[in-house]
Each structure stands twice: as structure tokens, then as C-alpha cells.
Backbone as CSV, one residue per row, in Angstrom:
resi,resn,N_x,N_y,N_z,CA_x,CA_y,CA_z,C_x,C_y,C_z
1,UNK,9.764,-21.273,11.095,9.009,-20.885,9.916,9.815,-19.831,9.154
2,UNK,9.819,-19.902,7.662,10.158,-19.403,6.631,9.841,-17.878,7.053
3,UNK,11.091,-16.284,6.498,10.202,-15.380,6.497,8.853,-15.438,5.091
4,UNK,9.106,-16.516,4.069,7.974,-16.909,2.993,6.792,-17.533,3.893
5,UNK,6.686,-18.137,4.555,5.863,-19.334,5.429,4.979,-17.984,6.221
6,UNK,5.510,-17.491,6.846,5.177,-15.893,7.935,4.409,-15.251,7.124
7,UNK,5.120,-14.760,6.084,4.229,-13.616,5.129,2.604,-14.361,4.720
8,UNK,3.161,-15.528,3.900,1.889,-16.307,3.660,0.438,-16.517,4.762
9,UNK,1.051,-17.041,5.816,0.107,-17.208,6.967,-0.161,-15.573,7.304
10,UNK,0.200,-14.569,7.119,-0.055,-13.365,7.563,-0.980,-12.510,6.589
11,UNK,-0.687,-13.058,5.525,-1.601,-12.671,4.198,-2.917,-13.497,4.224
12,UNK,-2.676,-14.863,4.145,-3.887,-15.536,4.474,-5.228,-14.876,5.529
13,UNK,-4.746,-14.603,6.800,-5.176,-13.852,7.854,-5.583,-12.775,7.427
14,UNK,-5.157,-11.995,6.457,-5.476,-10.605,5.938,-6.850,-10.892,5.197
15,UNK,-6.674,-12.118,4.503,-7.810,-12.480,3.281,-9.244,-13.238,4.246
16,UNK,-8.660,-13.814,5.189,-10.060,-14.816,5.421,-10.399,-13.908,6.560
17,UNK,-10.164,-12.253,6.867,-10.660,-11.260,7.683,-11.252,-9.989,7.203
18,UNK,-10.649,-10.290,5.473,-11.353,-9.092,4.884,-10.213,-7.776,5.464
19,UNK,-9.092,-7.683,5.463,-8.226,-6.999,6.159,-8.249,-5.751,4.563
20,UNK,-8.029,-4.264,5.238,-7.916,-3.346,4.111,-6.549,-3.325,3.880
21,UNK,-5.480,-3.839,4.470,-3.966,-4.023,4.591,-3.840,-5.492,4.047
22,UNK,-2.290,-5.832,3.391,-1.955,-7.370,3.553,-1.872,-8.247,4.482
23,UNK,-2.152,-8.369,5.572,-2.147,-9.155,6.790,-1.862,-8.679,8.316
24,UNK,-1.989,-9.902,9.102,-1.933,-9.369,10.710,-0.761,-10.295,11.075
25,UNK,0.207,-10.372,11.456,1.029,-11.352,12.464,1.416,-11.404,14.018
26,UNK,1.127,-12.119,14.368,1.095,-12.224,15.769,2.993,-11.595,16.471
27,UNK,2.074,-11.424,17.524,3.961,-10.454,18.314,5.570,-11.317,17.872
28,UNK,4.925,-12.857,18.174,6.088,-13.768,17.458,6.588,-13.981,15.698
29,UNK,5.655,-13.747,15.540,6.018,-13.479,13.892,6.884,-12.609,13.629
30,UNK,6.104,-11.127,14.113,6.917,-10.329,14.049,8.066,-10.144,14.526
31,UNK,8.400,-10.108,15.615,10.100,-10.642,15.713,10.777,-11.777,14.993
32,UNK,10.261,-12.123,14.438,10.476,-13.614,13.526,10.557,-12.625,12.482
33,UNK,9.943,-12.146,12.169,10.288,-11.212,10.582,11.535,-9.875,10.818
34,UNK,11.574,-9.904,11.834,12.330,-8.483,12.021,13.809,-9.038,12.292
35,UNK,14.189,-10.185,12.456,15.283,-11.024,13.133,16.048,-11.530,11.862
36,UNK,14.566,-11.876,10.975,15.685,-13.192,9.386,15.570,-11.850,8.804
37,UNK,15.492,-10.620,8.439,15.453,-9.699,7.818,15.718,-8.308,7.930
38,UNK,16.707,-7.729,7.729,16.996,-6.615,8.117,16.484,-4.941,7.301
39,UNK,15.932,-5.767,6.697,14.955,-4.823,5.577,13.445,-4.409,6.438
40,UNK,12.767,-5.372,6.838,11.951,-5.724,7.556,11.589,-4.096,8.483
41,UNK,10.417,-3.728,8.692,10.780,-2.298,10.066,9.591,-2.202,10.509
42,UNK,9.327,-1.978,11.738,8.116,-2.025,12.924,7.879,-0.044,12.812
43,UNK,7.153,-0.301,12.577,6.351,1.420,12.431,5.551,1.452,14.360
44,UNK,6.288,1.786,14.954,5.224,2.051,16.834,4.376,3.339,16.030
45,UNK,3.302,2.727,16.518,2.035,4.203,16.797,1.696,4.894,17.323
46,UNK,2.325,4.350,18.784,2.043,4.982,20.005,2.599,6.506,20.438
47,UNK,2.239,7.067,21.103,2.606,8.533,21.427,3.582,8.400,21.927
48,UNK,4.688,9.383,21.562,6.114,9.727,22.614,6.025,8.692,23.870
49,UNK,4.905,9.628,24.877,4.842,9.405,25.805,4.551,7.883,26.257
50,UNK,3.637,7.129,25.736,3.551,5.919,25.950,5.040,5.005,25.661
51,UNK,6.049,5.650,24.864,7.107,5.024,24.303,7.830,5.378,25.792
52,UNK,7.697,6.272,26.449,8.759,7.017,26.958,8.268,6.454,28.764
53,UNK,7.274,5.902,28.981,6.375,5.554,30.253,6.620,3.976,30.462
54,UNK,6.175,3.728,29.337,5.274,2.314,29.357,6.518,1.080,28.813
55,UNK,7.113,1.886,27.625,8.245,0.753,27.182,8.287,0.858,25.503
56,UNK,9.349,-0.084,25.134,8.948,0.285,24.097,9.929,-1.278,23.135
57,UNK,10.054,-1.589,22.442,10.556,-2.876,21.658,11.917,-2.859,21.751
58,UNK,12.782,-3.468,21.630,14.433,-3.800,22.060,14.662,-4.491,21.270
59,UNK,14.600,-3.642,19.829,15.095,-4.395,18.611,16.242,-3.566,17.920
60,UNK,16.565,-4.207,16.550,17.742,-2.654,16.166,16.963,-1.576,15.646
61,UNK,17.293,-0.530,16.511,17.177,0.491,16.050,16.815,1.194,15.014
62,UNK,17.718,0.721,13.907,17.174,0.996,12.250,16.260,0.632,11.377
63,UNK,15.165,-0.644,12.483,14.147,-1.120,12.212,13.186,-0.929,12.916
64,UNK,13.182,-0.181,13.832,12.214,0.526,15.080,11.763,2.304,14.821
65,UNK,10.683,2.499,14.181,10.255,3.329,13.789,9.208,4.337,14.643
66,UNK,9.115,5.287,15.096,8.119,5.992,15.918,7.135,6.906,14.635
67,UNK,6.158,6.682,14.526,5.246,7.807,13.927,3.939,7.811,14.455
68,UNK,4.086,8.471,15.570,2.672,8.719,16.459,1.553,8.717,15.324
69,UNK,0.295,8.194,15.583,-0.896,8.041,15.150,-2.036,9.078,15.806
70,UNK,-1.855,9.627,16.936,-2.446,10.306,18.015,-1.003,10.944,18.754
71,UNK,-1.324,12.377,19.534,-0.669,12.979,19.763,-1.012,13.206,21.030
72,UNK,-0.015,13.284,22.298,0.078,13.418,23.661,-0.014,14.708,24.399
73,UNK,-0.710,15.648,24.763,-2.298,15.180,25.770,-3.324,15.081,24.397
74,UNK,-4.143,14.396,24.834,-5.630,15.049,24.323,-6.376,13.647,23.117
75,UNK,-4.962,13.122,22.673,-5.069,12.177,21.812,-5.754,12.541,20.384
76,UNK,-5.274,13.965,20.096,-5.466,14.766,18.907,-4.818,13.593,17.559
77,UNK,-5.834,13.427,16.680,-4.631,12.720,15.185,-3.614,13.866,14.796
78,UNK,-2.755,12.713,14.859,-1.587,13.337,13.958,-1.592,13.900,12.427
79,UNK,-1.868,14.820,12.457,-1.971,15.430,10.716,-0.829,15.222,10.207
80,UNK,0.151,14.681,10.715,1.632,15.033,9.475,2.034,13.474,9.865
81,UNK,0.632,12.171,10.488,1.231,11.006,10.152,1.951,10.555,8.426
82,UNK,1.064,10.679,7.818,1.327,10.218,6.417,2.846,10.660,6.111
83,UNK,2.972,12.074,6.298,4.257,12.781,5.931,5.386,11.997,6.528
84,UNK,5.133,11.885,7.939,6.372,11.341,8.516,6.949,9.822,8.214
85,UNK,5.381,8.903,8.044,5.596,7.713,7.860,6.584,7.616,6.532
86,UNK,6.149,8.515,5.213,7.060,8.571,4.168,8.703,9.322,4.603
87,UNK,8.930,9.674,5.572,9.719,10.041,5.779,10.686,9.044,6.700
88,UNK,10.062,8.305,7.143,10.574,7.123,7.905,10.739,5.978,7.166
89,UNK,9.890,5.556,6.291,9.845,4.393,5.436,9.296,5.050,3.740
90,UNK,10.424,5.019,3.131,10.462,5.781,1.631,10.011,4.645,0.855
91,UNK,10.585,3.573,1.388,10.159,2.619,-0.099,8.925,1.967,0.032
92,UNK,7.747,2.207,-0.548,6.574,1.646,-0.362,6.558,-0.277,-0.382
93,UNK,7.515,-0.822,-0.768,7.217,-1.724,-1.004,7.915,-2.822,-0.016
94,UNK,8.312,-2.245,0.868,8.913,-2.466,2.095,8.001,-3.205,3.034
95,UNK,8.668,-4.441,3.936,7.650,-5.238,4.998,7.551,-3.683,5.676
96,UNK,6.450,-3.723,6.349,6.080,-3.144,7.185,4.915,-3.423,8.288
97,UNK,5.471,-3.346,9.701,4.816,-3.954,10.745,4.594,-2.849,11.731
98,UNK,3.061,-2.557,12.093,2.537,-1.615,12.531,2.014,-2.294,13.646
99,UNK,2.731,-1.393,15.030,2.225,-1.422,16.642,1.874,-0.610,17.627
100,UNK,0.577,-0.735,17.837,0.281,0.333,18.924,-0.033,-0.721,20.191
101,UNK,-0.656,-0.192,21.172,-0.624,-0.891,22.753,-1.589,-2.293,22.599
102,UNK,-2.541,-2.038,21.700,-2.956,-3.435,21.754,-3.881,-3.754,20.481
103,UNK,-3.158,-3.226,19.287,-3.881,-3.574,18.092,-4.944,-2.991,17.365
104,UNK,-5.397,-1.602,18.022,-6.408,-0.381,17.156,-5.688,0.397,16.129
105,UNK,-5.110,1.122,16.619,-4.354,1.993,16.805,-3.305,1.841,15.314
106,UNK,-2.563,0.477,15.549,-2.238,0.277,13.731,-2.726,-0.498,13.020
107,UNK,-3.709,-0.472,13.190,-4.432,-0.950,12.033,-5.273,-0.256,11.055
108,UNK,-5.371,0.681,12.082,-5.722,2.184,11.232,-4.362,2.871,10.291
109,UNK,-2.930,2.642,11.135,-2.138,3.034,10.436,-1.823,2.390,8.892
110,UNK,-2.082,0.624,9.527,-1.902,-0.060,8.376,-2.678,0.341,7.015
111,UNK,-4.191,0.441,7.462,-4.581,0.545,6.217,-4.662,2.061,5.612
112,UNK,-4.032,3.338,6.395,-3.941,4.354,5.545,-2.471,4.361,4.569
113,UNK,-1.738,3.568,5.435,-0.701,3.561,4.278,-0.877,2.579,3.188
114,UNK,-1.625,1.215,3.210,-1.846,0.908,2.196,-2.739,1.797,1.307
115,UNK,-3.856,2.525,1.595,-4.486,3.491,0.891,-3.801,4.723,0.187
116,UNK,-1.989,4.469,0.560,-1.353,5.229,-0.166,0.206,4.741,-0.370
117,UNK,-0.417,3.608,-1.197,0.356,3.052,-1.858,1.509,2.078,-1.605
118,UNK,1.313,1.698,-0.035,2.382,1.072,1.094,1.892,-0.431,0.384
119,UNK,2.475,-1.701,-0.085,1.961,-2.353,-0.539,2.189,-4.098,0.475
120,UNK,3.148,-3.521,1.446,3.056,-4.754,2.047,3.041,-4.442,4.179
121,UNK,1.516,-4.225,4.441,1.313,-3.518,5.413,0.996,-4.659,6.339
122,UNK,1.297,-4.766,7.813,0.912,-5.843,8.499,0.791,-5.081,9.647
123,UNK,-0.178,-5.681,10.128,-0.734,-4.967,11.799,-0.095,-6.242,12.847
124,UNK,0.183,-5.666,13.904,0.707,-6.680,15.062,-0.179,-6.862,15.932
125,UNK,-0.722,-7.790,15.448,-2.004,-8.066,16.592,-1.488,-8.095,18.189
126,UNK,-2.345,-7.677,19.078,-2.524,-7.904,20.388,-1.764,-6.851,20.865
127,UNK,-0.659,-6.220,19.888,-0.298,-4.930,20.069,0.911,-5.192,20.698
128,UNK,1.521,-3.631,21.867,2.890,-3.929,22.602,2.402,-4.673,24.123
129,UNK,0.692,-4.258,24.547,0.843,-4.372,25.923,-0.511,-5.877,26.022
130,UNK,-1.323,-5.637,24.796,-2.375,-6.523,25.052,-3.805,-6.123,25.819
131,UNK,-4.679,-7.199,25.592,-5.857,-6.559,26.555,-5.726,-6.520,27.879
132,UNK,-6.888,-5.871,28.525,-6.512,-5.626,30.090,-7.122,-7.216,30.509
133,UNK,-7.039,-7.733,31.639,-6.844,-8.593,32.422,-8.391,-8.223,33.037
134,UNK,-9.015,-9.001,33.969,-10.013,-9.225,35.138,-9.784,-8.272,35.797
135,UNK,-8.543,-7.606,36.152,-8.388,-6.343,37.039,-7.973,-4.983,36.697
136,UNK,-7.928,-5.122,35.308,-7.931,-3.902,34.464,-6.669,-3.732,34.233
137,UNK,-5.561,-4.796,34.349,-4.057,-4.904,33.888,-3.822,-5.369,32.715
138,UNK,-2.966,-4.364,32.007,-2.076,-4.799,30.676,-0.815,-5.674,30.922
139,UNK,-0.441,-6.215,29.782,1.025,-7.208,30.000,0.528,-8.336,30.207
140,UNK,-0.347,-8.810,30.635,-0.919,-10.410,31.189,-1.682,-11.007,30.068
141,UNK,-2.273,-10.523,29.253,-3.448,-10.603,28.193,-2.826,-10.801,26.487
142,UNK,-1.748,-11.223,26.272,-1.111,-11.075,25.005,-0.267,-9.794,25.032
143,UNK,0.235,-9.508,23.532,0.898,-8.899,23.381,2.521,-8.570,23.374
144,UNK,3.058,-7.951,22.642,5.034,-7.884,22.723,5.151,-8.510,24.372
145,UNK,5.100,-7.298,25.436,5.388,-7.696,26.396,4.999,-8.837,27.026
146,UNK,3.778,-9.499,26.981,3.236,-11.223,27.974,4.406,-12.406,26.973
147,UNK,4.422,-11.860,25.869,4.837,-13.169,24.960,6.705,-13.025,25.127
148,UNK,6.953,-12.497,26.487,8.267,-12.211,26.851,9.625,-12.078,25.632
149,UNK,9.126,-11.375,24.638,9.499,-10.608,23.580,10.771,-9.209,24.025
150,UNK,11.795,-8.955,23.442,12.850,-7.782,23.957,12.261,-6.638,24.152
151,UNK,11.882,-5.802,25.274,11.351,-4.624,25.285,12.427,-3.828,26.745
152,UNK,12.261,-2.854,26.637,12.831,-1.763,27.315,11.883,-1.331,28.239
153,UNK,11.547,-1.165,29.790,10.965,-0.660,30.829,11.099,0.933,30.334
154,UNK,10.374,1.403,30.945,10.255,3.063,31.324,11.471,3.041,32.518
């Protein structure tokens, strides 16, 4: 699929969900968008620490973005998200693909940056780790990591 074909089906998804952002694409998309495009950049939401524990995407670098959404202990919001996100991604009009552990987390990011002016915002559904499992396990349930996607161990 086209990165045109991706966006479309990801926008569509945005519209027939009532999304406050331009769309959602699934973990494969998104590496599908981040691969034909080097413009393309994954905003992680997740705290340091979850980056630094749990794992984190094994893509290039210059398209792998950290701007915590919540802050490690306590899960305090980040007051200087907005700041940093503009400081990480200047050009509003830029793809942008937002991931936290299993899809809350940026979608909140998504739609505050569209609420300021980010005009092409996409949430990564199912997130990096996915839902928990029957036994209260992540990784098995969707997500970057089940959909055996490039990621980095702790």
C-alpha cells in the first residue's frame, strides 16, 4: 500500500470514529509510513522510564521522537509537553505518529497537538505493548511488539 493509500485509510478511520486528530493507523502502517518516508516521525509518549525498561522502536533515530505525556514516578502530566513537542517537531504540517504502551496515552497527545495547530496527527493504535492477555500480560494482545515490528529490549 501507497504512503497515499495509508494516509487515506487512516483518515477514513479518523472520520467514521469521530477522531479529534486526522486518523489512527495500525502498528503496520506505521512502519509502512515511517520506512517509504523519511519526513514521516513517531512522537513515543511514554515516560523515560518505560522507554528505558520495557523497550522502545528500532527505527532511525531522526524519526523516533520521545516527549513524555506523563512523568516518572507518580504519572504527573507533563506541563512542558506542548513546548517540547514544538521543539521536536517544528513543522506543523508534518506526518506525525503518536505512541504510547497501548493507545491512551497518544491519543490524547494526538489531539492536543492538533488543537494546536499540528495538522496531520495519527495515533498508533494498540500502542508499543498492546492489551494485557487472560493473565495480565502485555506483548501477546497487539501492538509494535506482538506484530513482531523492530524494537529494542530493556
Amino acid at each position: 500500500m501507497s504512503t497515499d493509500q495509508t494516509l487515506q485509510t487512516a483518515r477514513q478511520r479518523g472520520q467514521e470514529q469521530a477522531l479529534p486528530y486526522a486518523g489512527a493507523v495500525t502498528p503496520q502502517e506505521a512502519y509502512a509510513l515511517l520506512q517509504n518516508d523519511s519526513k514521516v516521525v513517531l512522537i513515543d509518549v511514554r515516560t523515560n522510564a518505560e522507554r528505558d525498561w520495557v523497550g522502545r522502536v528500532n527505527i532511525n533515530p531522526e524519526q523516533h521522537l520521545a516527549v513524555q505525556w506523563s512523568l516518572y514516578p507518580g504519572g504527573t502530566p507533563n506541563p512542558d509537553f506542548l513546548a517540547q513537542l514544538q521543539a521536536s517537531a517544528a513543522d506543523k504540517d508534518s506526518i506525525i505518529l503518536f505512541l504510547c504502551r497501548s493507545g491512551v496515552r497518544s491519543r490524547h497527545g494526538a489531539k492536543l497537538a492538533t488543537e494546536n495547530g499540528y495538522a496531520n496527527c495519527f495515533d498508533i493504535l494498540q500502542g508499543f505493548e498492546g492489551d494485557k492477555d487472560e493473565q495480565g500480560h502485555r506483548k501477546t494482545l497487539g501492538g509494535w511488539c506482538q506484530h513482531g515490528l523492530p524494537w529494542l529490549g530493556a
